[in-house]
C-alpha positions in Angstrom: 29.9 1.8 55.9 29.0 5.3 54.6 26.0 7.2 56.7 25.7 10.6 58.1 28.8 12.1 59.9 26.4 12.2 63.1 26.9 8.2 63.1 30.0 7.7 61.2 32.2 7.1 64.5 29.8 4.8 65.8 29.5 3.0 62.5 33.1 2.4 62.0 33.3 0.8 66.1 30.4 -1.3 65.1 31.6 -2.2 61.7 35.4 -3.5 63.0 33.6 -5.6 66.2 32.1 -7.4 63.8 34.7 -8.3 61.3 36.7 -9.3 64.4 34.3 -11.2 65.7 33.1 -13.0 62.5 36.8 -13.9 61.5 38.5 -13.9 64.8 40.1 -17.2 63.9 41.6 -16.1 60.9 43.1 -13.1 61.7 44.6 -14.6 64.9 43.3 -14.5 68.0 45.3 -16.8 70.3 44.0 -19.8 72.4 44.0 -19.5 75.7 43.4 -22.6 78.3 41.2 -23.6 75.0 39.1 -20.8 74.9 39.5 -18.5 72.1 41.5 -15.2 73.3 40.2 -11.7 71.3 42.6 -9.4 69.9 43.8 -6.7 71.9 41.9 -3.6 71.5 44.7 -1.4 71.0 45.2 -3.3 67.4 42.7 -1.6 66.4 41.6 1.3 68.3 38.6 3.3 67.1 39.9 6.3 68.2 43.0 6.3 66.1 41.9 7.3 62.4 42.8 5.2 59.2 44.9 6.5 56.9 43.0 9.0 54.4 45.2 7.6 51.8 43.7 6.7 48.6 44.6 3.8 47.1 46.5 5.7 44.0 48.7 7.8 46.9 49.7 5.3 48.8 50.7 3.8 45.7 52.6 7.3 44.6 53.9 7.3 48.2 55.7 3.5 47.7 57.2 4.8 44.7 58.4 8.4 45.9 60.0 6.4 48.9 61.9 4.0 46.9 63.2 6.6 44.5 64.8 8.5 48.1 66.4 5.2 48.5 67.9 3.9 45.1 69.0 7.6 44.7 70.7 8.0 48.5 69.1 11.6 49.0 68.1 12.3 52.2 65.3 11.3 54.4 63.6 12.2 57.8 61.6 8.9 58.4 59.2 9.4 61.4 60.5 7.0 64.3 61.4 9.4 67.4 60.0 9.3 70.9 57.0 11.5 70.3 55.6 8.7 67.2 56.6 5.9 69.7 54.2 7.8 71.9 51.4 8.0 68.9 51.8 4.3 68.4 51.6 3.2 71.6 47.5 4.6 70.9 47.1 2.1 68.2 48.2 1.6 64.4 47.4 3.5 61.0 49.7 2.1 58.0 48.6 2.7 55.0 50.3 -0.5 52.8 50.1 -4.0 53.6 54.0 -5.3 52.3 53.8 -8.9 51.3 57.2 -10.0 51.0 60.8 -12.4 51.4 62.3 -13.2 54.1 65.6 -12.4 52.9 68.0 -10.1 55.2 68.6 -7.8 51.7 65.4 -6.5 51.4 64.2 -4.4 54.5 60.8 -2.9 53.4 61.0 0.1 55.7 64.3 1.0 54.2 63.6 0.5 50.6 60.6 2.5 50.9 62.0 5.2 53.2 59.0 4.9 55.9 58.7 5.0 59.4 56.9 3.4 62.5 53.7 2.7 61.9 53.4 3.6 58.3 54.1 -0.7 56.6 51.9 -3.7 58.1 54.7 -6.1 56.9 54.1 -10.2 55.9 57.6 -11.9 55.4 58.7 -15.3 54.3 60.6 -17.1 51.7 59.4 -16.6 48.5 57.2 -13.9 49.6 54.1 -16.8 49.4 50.9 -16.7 51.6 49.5 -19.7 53.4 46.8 -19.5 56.2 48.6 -17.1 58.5 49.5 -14.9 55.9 46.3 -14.4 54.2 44.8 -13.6 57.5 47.6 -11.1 58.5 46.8 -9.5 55.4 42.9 -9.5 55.3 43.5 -7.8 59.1 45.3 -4.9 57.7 42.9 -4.1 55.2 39.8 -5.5 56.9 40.8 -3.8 60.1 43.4 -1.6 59.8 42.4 0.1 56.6 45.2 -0.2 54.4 44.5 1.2 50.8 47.1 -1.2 49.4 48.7 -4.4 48.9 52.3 -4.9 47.7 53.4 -8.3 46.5 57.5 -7.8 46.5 59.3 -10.2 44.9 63.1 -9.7 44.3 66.5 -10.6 42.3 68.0 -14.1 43.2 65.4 -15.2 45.4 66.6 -18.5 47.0 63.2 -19.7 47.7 62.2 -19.9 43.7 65.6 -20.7 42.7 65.0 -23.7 44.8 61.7 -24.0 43.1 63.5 -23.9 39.7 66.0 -26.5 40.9 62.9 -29.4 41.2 61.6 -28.2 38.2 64.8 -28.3 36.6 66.8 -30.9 38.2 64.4 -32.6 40.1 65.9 -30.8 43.8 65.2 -32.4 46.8 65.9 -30.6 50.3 66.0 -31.4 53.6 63.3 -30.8 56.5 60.1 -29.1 55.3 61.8 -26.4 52.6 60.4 -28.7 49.9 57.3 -27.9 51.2 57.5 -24.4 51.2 58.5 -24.0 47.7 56.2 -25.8 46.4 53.3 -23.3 45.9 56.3 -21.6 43.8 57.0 -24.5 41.5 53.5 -23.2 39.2 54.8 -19.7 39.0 58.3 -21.7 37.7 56.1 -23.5 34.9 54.7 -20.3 34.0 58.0 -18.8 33.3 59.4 -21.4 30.9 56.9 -20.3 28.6 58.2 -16.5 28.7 60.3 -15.1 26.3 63.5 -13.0 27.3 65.1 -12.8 31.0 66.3 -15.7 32.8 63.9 -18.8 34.5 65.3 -17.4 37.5 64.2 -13.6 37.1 61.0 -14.7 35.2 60.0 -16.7 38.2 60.2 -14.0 40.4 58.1 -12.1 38.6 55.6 -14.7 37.9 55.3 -16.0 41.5 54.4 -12.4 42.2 52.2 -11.8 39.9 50.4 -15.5 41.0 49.9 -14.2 44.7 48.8 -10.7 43.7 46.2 -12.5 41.4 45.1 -15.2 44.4 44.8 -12.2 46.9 42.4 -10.8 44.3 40.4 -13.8 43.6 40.4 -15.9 46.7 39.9 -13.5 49.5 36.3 -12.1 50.3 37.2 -9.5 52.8 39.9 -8.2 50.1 37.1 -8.7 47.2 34.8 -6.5 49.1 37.1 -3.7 49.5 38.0 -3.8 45.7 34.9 -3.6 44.5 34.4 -0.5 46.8 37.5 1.2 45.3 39.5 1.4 48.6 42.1 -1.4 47.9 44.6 -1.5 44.7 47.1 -4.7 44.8 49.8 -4.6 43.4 53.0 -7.1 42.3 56.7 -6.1 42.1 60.2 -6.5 41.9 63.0 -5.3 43.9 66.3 -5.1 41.9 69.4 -5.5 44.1 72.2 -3.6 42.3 70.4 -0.6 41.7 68.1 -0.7 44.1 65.1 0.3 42.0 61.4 -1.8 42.6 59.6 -2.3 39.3 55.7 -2.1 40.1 53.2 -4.3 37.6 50.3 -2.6 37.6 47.2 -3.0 35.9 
């Protein structure tokens, strides 16, 4: 909400109490004894400023970071006592990471940032289900993040599995089949590409499919769009050189 700067403090208190209390079940408040718990207020203290990133530099600022780490120069990221102290206030981060599980790609580190500076959503196959959505529409809805990153990477297991049922007709034990399985349409897009390996296509397709559904299915994300504040945007992480392609727009 844009009014005078007289009321722009105010606005901004009154604006986040009621996105959190219009969507307080789906960006995870926790039962308690059957009531409905709210979040803490220190998630999203409105005395601790957003980021003043625009979209286009947090952007600039993924891709500076990444070159710091695929190149090996140098880097002070901010995580000492004195930002433990700052974050203890509340959070700021200015990108909202969506992506794998996988113990090879560490967002922080492949971007060079600190504390404070990622709101992070991990799982195989960097897909979104329930929880994830709502992690994510609370970092822009609430947190303010100017950007979404959807990072898929080299030899993901979760969509080589996905290319193994397509493939071979996979089966696996427990409830991996079902995880993959909002994967297996980003497989069946990729055997129609030309160039690059299933596998590597995939990856990049499944990306690409939860960038697009974070665009198209999500109000709160809609919204912010349309405003200008909010860029999303796939990728790929490359393991041997360490370099992240980003598709954008």
């Amino acid at each position: 909400m844009e009014i005078c700067d007289c009321g722009r403090h105010e606005a901004r208190r009154s604006g986040r109490r009621a996105f959190l209390g219009g969507t307080a079940a789906a960006l995870g408040c926790a039962a308690v004894g059957g009531v409905m718990a709210p979040l803490p207020a220190r998630a999203a203290d409105p005395t601790v400023a957003r980021t003043t990133f625009t979209p286009e530099q947090a952007l600039s600022a993924m891709k500076e970071g990444n070159n710091t780490f695929k190149t090996e120069a140098p880097f002070r990221a901010v995580q000492g006592r004195e930002r433990r102290l700052e974050l203890a206030r509340g959070q700021a981060p200015f990108c909202v990471l969506v992506g794998c599980s996988d113990s090879r790609v560490s967002p922080e580190l492949l971007f060079g940032r600190g504390l404070g500076e990622l709101f992070i959503i991990r799982n195989a196959g960097n897909t979104v289900d329930t929880a994830a959505l709502g992690s994510i529409e609370y970092g822009v809805g609430v947190l303010g993040c100017p950007l979404i990153v959807v990072l898929g990477h080299e030899a993901c297991g979760a969509v080589a599995a996905a290319v193994d049922v397509v493939e071979k007709n996979a089966t696996f034990p427990g409830v991996i089949g079902e995880m993959i399985q909002p994967i297996i349409p980003a497989v069946l897009d990729a055997r129609r590409a030309s160039g690059g390996t299933l596998l590597h296509n995939s990856v990049v397709a499944n990306a690409k499919r939860v960038a697009t559904r974070l665009k198209t299915q999500s109000p709160v994300l809609q919204e912010t769009m349309r405003s200008g504040k909010l860029k999303v945007v796939p990728a790929h992480y490359d393991f041997d050189d360490g370099h992240v392609d980003f598709f954008e727009e």
